[in-house]
C-alpha positions, 0 to 999 in steps of 0.5 A: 245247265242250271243257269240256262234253265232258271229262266225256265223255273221262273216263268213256269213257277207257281207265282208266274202262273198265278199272275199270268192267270190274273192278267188275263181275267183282268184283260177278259173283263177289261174287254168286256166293261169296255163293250158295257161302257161303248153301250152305256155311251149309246144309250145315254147319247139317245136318251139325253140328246134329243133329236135336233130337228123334228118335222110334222106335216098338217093337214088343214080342214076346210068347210068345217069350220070360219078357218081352216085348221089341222091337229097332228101327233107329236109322239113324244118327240119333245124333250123338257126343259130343251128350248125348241124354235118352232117354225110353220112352213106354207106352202102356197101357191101365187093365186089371185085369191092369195095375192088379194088376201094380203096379211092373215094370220096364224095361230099355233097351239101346243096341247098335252098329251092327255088331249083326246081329239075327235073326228068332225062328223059336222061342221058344227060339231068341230065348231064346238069342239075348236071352241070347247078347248079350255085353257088348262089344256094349252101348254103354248099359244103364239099367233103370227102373221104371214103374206105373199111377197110382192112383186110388179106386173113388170118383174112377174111377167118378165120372170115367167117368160124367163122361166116359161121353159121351166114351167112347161117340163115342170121343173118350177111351179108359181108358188112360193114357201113362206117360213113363219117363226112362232117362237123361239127357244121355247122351253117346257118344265119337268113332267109328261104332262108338261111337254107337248103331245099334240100341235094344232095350228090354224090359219086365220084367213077364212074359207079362202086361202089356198095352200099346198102343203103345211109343215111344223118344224122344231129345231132344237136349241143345244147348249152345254154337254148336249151342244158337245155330245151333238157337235163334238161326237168323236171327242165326247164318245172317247170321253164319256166311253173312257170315264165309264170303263174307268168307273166300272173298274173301279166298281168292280174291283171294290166289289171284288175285294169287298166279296173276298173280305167277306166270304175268305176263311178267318184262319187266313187271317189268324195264321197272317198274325201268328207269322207276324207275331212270330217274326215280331218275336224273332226279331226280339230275340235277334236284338237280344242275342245282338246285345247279349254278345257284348262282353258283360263285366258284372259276370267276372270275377273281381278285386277292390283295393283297400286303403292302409293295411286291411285285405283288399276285396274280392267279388266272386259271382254266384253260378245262375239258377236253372229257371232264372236267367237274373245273376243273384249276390247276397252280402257274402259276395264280397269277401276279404282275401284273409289268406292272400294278406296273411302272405304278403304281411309275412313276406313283408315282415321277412323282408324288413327282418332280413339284412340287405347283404345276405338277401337273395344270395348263396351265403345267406341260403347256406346259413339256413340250411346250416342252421336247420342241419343243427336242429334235427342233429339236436333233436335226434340226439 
């Protein structure tokens, strides 16, 4: 019964709660730090990588002015220090007027953001308006030419009566979109101010020209973590998603040990140096006690030898005191054995004396008792 119930004692004790406890705090705030890293990853990618193609219509002004223009609002979609292609697209239609017209011209300028526009109200205030524009206030200028494809009388008559079903159910009109690039990889430095709020652009073709529709296009030119983040979207969401949560871990678990060390009670600390001086003092005491089980000679009593007829020596060791564990000898430690010697001198003197016929025999003991049964009858007598 006991075997089949310690498994049972084991996960129910006191340390398996406390790890099972321990793991699922760590796995509630695992999950929630992968939710603030998955959040932080979005924010960052929108911050970070601008939008790769911003588009902006201009509506062109005609009769204010010797050319028509327009002014739109770019609303700080541009990033600094991110190059931008920047494109004009015309729309316009294959007129007469437009053919005659030939090459003309385009002119495209970035203003800051502090730039105040003003509503015309007379063509010659716009006029001094368009020509008051200092320089300081052009953050980019570029001029760029444009023209009709050329085609036959031939090619083009043949063409629309080809097409001519077309152009009746309005599926095609005559016209044609011209793409004007104005720039490319156009680059703005660190600042607000710095980076384009309005665009402006102007068609150097007088009063004549006929347009249907113009548009500015910015395409952005991507390099490096943006050109990953941008192209790679599922790798760089698992990467940089991954080396968040990793980093708000480790945060947080050098934030939690930091809060413990400070705010746990010192006695914590005082009784772990006590349990460890006490098993440092035991351990002490178990190799002394190693030690002192060898036999210790120096507690024994002894004898010397000696040379010719003198007493041999003998050491006797003094009883230890009660406060002292140290064994204390002084000069008479060491005696001579007056009494032993004296025996041996008179067992060797009465072997010498005696005769080697009647040593250790009856006659010789009888001789003695005789001898001795004489003195007392004499002495009584």
């Amino acid at each position: 019964m006991d075997l089949i119930l310690t498994p049972v004692r084991v996960a129910t004790s006191k340390p398996a709660r406390q790890t099972y406890l321990n793991t699922v705090l760590f796995m509630i705030t695992s999950t929630i730090l992968l939710g603030l890293a998955m959040f932080a990853y979005i924010l960052f990618y929108l911050n970070y990588v601008p939008q790769i193609g911003i588009e902006r219509v201009i509506h062109l002004q005609y009769g204010d002015g010797p050319n028509p223009y327009g002014i739109a609002a770019l609303d700080s979609s541009l990033v600094s220090q991110q190059p931008y292609d920047i494109i004009v697209s015309l729309n316009v239609p294959r007129s007469p007027p437009n053919l005659a017209q030939g090459n003309f011209m385009l002119s495209l300028s970035l203003l800051p953001p502090t730039y105040k526009p003003t509503l015309p109200v007379s063509p010659t205030s716009i006029i001094k308006r368009t020509s008051t524009v200092s320089p300081e206030d052009v953050l980019f200028y570029s001029r760029r030419p444009a023209i009709l494809t050329y085609t036959s009388r031939l090619v083009s008559l043949s063409e629309r009566l080809l097409s001519l079903p077309l152009y009746i159910l309005r599926l095609r009109q005559e016209s044609e979109v011209l793409h004007i690039p104005m720039t490319e990889s156009q680059s703005f430095s660190k600042g607000w101010k710095n980076v384009p709020g309005f665009v402006m652009l102007e068609l150097q073709a007088g009063q004549e020209v006929q347009v249907y529709d113009v548009r500015v296009l910015f395409t952005a030119r991507f390099g490096g973590i943006r050109w990953l983040m941008y192209n790679h979207r599922i790798l760089s969401f698992l990467i940089f998603t991954s080396a968040f949560w990793f980093s708000e871990i480790l945060f947080t678990l050098l934030g939690w040990l930091t809060i413990r060390y400070i705010f746990s009670p010192k006695t914590e600390v005082k009784t772990e140096l006590v349990k460890t001086e006490e098993t440092d003092a035991s351990q002490v005491e178990a190799e002394g006690e190693e030690e002192t089980d060898e036999l210790d000679l120096s507690d024994t009593p002894r004898t010397f030898p000696t040379y010719g007829r003198q007493a041999p020596l003998r050491y006797v060791p003094k009883v230890k005191e009660e406060e002292s564990e140290e064994f204390i000898m002084d000069e008479t430690a060491i005696q001579p054995l007056a009494a032993e010697a004296d025996d041996e001198d008179e067992e060797m003197e009465a072997y010498r004396g005696g005769r080697d016929s009647g040593v250790g025999t009856s006659f010789s003991e009888g001789a003695e008792r005789s001898g001795l049964a004489r003195r007392r009858s004499r002495g009584a007598k």
